[in-house]
N, C-alpha and C positions, 0 to 999 in steps of 0.2 A: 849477172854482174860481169863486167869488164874487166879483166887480172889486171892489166895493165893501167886502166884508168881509173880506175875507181866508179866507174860510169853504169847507175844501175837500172833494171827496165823491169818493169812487173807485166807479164806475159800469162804468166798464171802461176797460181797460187805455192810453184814450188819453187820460183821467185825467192821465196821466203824460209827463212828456218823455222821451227818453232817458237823457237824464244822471239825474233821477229816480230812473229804472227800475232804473241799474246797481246806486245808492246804497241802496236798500231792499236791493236781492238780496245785498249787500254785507253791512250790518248784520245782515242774514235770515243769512248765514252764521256772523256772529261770533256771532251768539247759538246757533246750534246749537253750536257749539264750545266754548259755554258765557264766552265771555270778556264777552258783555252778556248772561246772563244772570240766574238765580235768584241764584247766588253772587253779584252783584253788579255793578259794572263799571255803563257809561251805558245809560240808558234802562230800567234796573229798577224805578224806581217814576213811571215815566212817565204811568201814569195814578191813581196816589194819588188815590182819594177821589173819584174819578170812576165812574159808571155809566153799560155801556153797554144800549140794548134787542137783543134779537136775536128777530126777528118772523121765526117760520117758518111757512110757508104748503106748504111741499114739506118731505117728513121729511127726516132728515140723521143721519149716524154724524161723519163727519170736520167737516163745517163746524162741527155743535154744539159738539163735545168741545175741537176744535183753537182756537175762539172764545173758549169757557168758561174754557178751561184758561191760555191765554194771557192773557185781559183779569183774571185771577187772579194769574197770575205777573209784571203790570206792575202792581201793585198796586190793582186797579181792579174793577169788581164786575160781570158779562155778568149780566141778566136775562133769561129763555126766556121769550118769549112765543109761543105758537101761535098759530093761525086758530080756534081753540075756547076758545082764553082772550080774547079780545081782541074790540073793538067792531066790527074790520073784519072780522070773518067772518060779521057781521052789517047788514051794507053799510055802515059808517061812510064818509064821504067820505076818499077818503085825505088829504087838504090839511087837513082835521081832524085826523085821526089825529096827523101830520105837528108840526100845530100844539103840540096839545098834548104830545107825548111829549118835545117839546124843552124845554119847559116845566121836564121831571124829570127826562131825562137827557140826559149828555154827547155820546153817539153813537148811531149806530142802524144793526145790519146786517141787513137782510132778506134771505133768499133767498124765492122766488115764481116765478112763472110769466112774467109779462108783461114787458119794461123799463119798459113805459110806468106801471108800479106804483112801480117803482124814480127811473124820474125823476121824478113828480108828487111822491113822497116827500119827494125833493132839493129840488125847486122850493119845497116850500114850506117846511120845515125851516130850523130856526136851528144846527143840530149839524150836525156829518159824517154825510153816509147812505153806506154800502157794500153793494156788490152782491156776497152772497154765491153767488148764483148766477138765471140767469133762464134762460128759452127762449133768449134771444139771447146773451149771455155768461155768462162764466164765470171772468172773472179772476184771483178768489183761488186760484183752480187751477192758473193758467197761473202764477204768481209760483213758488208750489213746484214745476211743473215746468222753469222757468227758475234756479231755485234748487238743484235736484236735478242740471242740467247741468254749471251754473257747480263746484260740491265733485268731479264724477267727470271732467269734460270740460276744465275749466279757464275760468277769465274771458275770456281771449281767445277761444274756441270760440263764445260766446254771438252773435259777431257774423260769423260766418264758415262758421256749420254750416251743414249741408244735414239740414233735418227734413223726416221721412214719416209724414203723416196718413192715416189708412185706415179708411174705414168712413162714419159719416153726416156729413154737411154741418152738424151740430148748432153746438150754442152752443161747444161746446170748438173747435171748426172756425174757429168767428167769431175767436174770443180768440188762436188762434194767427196769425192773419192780422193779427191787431191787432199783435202781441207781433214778428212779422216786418217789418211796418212799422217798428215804432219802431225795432226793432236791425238789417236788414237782410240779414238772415241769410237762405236760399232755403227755398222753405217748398213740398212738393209734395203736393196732395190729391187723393188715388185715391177716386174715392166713386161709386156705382153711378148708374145713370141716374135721374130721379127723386127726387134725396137729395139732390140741390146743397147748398152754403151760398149764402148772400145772394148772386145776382152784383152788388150793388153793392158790398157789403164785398171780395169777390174784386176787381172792379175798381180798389177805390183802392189795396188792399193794393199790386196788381199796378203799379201807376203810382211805387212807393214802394221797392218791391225785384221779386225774382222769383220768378214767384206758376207753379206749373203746375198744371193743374183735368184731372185723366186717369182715364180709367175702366180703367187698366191698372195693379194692386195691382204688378207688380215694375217696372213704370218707377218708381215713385214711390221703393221701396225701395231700389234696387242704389245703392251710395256713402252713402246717409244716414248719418249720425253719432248720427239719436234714430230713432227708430222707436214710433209712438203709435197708442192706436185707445179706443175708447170700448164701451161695448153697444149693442148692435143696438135694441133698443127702449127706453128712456127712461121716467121717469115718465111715466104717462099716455100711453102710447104701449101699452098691452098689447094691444088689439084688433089692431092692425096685427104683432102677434108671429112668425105664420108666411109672412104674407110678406117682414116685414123680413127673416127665417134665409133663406128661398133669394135673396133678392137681394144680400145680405152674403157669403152662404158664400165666393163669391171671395176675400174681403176679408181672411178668418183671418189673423192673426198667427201664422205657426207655424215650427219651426228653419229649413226650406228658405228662408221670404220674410226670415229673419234671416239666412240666407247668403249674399244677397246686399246686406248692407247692409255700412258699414265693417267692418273687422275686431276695431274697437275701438265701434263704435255701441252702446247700451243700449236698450233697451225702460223704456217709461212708459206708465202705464194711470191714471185717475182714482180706478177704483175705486167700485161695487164689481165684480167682474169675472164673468163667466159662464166658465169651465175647458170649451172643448172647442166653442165659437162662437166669440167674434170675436179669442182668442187659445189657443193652447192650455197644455196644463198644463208641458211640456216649455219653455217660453217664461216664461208668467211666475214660475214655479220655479226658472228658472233663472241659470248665474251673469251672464246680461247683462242681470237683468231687477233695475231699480230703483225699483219699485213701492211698494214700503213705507218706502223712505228717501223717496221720494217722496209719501209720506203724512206721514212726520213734518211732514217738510217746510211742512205746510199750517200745523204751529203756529208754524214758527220765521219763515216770509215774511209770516204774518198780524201776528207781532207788530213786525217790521222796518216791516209799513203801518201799524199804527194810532201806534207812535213818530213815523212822518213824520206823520199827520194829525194829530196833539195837539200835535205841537211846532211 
């Protein structure tokens, strides 16, 4: 947040305070249930007349559609900008870029690669900048799978579960460590040698609630209440392909490492998923797996954030 302007940007997840945090996942739920939605109810035409940009630099199925779809259904207009349409994929300075796009519109979500694109963005911007997705986080993910909990798990669980990450150190890693800070809740990542997340992100998390870093896939699992994991390789990560699969192979999501999770625990995946690597098809087919509510999800928590940023 801007001291001086009141001017707010969700960059990631500590963006937000707690109390924040529950209030989105909150209204993210009334509107799936349709009671602030399309039919009506508060926050339906919260962006009347308003446009946002959405500059993609990394392609996208959910960020675009669940953006598009929503800054439509608040009555407001998402424009698609690419890295092929646009001045920055031709070295514009970003603090240009920045400058001008606020210029003619209300908001602006990038997803890209770096933070440091995502912050310079903010830094010099007069609108809200959102970070739909970078190397380092991944928030707007972490909100639908905090969203996806709160409908199956209950509001109380948010702050009480024991979550199981497995697999790489990535940005989805960073943002659960973020998302356990703010609510407190115990947060354990099994991730191979080599793969870490940030140990500084791991260390504050760990100063803030209880952080375990284990290269051992069923300590993390037995008792967890979520059960999460990612792909093995990432955009731009293809060359490293077959060695990410034997260093992961541990790592599978599959019935046995969900047998030992709660008896009521659910499976979350981001999406999009690889069947038969880093979970298998018996899992996310199956009846614990909340994958695809967890996809809706990205429309109903994105549009619970951009009501809080506009209003």
């Amino acid at each position: 947040m801007n001291a001086d302007t009141g001017l707010r940007h969700f960059l990631s997840l500590n963006d937000l305070s707690r109390d924040e945090l529950l209030e989105i996942l909150a209204r993210g739920e009334a509107l799936a249930e349709g009671g602030m939605g399309r039919e009506g109810g508060g926050g339906r035409r919260a962006l009347e007349g308003r446009t946002v940009a959405l500059i993609f630099e990394k392609s996208s199925t959910r960020t675009r559609v669940s953006f598009e779809v929503g800054i439509y259904q608040l009555g407001g207009m998402g424009l698609f900008l690419s890295s092929r349409d646009t001045q920055m994929g031709r070295g514009e300075p970003i603090a240009d870029t920045a400058r001008v796009l606020s210029g003619y519109v209300d908001g602006i979500m990038i997803r890209t690669f770096g933070q440091d694109t995502v912050e310079e963005l903010a830094r010099h911007a007069t609108v809200p900048v959102i970070n739909g997705l970078t190397d380092r986080y991944h928030p707007c993910q972490l909100l639908a799978d905090l969203l996806t909990i709160r409908q199956i798990l209950g509001e109380e669980r948010l702050e009480t579960m024991t979550v199981a990450w497995l697999g790489d150190g990535n940005n989805m890693a960073h943002s659960w460590l973020n998302a356990a800070a703010l609510l407190g809740f115990e947060l354990r990542l099994a991730v191979p040698e080599g793969y870490d997340p940030d140990p500084e992100i791991v260390e504050w998390a760990g100063g803030r609630t209880r952080v375990l870093l284990t290269r051992d896939p069923e300590e993390a699992a037995r008792g967890a209440h979520v059960v999460s994991t990612d792909v093995w390789a990432s955009m731009g990560q293809e060359e490293e392909a077959e060695a990410r699969k034997k260093a992961f192979a541990p790592y599978q999501v599959n019935a046995r490492l969900m047998g030992l999770a709660d008896p009521e625990a659910i499976f979350l995946h981001c999406l999009p998923a690889h069947r038969g690597e880093e979970v298998t098809a018996e899992v996310i087919d199956g009846s614990r797996s909340a994958v695809f509510q967890e996809a809706e999800n990205r429309l109903h928590a994105q549009k619970a954030l951009l009501i809080h940023l506009f209003a």
